[in-house]
N, C-alpha and C positions, 0 to 999 in steps of 0.2 A: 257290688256297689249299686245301691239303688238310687241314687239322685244321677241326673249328668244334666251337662250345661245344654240350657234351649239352644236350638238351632239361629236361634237370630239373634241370642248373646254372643255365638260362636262367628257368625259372620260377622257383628259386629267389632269383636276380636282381632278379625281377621285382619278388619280397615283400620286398626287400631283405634277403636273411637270406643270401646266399652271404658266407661267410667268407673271407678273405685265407688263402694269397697266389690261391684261385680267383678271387677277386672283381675283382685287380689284371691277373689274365692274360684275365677276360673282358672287363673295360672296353676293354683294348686290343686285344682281337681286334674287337669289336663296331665299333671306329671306323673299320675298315679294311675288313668282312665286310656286304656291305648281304645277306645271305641268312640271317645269324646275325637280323640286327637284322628284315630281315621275320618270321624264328620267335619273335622275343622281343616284337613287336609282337600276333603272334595269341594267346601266352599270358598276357601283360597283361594286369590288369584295368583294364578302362577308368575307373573311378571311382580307383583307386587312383592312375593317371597322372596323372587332370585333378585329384588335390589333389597331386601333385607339382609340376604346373606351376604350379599357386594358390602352392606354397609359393617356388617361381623367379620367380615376379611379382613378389611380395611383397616377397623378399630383393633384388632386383634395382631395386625403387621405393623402398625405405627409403633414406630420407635419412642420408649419411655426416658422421657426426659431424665437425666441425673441431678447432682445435687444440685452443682451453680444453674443450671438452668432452672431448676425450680425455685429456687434461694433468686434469682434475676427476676422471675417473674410476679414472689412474692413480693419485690420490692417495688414492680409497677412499670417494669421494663416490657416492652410488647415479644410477645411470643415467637415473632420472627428474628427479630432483635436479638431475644436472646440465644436461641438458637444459633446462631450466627456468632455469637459471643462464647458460647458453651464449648464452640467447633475449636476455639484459638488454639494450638498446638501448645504453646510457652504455658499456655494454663492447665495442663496436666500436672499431677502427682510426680513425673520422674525428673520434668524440667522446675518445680517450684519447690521439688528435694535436693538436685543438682546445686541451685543458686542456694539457698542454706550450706548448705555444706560448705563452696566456696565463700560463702561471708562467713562462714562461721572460724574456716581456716586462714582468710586475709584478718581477721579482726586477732586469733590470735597471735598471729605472727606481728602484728601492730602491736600490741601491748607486751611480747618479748622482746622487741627491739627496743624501746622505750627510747626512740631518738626524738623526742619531744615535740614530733607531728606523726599522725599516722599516714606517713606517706603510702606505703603500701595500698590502706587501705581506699585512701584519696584516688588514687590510680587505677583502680581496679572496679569501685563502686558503679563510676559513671559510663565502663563500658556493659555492664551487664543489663540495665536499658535499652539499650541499643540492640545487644545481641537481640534480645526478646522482641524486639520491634521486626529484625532482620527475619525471624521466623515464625512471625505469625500469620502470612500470608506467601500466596506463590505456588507453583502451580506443582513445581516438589516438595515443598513443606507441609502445606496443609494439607488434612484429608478430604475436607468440606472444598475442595477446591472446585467441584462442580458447580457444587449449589451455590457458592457465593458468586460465579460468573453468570449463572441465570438468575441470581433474582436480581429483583425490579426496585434497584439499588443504585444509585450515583454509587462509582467507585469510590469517588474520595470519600465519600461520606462511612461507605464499609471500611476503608484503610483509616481515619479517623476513629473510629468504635474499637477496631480489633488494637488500635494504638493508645488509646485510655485505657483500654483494660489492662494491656500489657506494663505502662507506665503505674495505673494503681498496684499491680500486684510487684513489680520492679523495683519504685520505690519506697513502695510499705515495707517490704523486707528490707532493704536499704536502711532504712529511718529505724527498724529494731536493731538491727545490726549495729549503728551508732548512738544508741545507746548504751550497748556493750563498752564504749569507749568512756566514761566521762572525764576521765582526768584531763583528754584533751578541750573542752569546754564547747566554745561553736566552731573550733577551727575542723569539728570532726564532723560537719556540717556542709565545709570545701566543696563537695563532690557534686549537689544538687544543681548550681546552676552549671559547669559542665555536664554532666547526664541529660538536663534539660538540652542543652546547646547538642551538643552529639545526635539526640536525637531526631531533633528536627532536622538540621544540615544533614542525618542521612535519608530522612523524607524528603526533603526539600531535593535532594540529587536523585532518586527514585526513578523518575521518568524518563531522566536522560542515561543513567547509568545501569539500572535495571534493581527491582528492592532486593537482592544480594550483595550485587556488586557498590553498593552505593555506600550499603553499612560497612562492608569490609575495609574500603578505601576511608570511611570517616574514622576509623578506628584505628587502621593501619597510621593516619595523621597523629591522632589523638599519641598514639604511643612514641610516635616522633617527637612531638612536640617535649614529651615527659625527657625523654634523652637527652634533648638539648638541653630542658633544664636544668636537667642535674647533672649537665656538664660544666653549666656555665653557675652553677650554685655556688656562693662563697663561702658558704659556712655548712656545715652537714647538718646542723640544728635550726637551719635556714628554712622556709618553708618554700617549696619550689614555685616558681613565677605563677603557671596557673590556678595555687591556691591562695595567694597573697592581693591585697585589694584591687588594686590593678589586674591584675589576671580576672577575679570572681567578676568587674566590669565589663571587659573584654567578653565574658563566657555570656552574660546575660544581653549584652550588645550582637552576639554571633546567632542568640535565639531566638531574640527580637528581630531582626535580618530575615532571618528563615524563615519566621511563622508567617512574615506580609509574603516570601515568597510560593510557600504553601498554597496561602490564599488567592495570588494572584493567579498560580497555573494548576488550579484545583483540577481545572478541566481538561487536563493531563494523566490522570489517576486512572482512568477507566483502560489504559492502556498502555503497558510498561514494554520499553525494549527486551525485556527480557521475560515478560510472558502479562496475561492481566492478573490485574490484581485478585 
């Protein structure tokens, strides 16, 4: 090889300050010249190397965002944010094929019964919200459970995040699901403001009860309630108390309740009886 790169193009290199196109003609001289690359070894500074290789460690060990985190980010979501978002356990592949399957198997067992409401499906809709709520945080459920207690986050505001996502991905399957239904018209609709109500009331008991034990007991209600009603039903082609207009007020009155008390003991969240959030 008869050209090689001057010695003060090469130092300049070194500090990273050669300008293009020198800079493009000595990257590739260098790959090919091990006599260029000994003179650019002896005009290095060595502290300035070894935090370049610190910075090729570092870029080369970060972890590659997946799809939702990058689909989050493209949509204007900040990077921490979504990270954070990305971590939700319930938003995996095994828990958003899990919940398919059981709508797909309440929806048809609702159209072979043909009892002229989908009870079943009304039943079963509004606690799978909730489940999703109950594990998307917590110091056994989540994997990111570190990182969401060190960063530099209001808890409520992290259990807020990880509980819209769970809520859009919850009830967008929810909302396809009953559309599977149309014969029953909006009665197949019942479900939304319980799942909304359920939810909150097991946020809103959260901090006293602990975010396990808080979903379990609002569910464990919720299926009470359903027993009573369809003990006390007078007709089987009846639609049971909390899908009927009165019930559907009841369920949006219980969610209104819970959200002012959300709000009021926000600053409750950063610390659950039964671990943080």
């Amino acid at each position: 090889m008869t050209w090689h790169v001057p010695e003060g193009d090469l130092r300049a290199y070194a500090r990273g300050e050669l300008a293009a196109p020198a800079l493009w003609s000595a990257d590739t001289h260098l790959g090919a010249c091990a006599e260029c690359r000994g003179v650019l070894a002896g005009v290095s500074d060595p502290a300035a190397l070894d935090a370049g290789w610190e910075r090729l460690d570092a870029e080369l060990d970060a972890p590659r965002p997946g799809l939702l985190e990058t689909l989050l980010v493209r949509l204007g979501v900040a990077g921490h944010t979504a990270r954070l978002l990305a971590a939700t356990p319930v938003l995996r592949r095994s828990w958003l094929a899990a919940v398919v399957a059981v709508l797909l198997m309440t929806v048809a067992a609702s159209r072979s019964l043909d009892a002229g409401s989908p009870t079943l499906f009304l039943a079963l809709a509004p606690l799978l919200p909730l489940a999703g709520v109950a594990l998307s945080y917590g110091p056994v459920l989540d994997p990111a459970y570190e990182m969401t207690v060190v960063a530099p986050m209001h808890g409520f505001r992290l259990l807020m995040l990880r509980t819209v996502a769970v809520l859009v991905a919850g009830l967008g399957l929810n909302g396809l699901a009953t559309l599977a239904l149309p014969g029953y018209g909006l009665r197949a609709l019942a479900w939304l403001l319980p799942a909304l109500a359920l939810t909150a009331t097991g946020l809103a008991l959260a901090p006293r009860l602990g975010p396990v034990a808080a979903p379990c007991a609002v569910g464990g209600t919720w299926v009470a309630v359903l027993v009573v009603a369809q003990a006390a039903q007078p007709s089987a082609s009846d639609p049971l108390a909390p899908f009927t207009a009165a019930g559907q007020g009841v369920s949006a009155a219980v969610a209104g309740f819970a959200a002012v008390l959300l709000f009021l003991f926000r600053d409750r969240y950063d610390l659950f009886s039964g671990g943080a959030v």
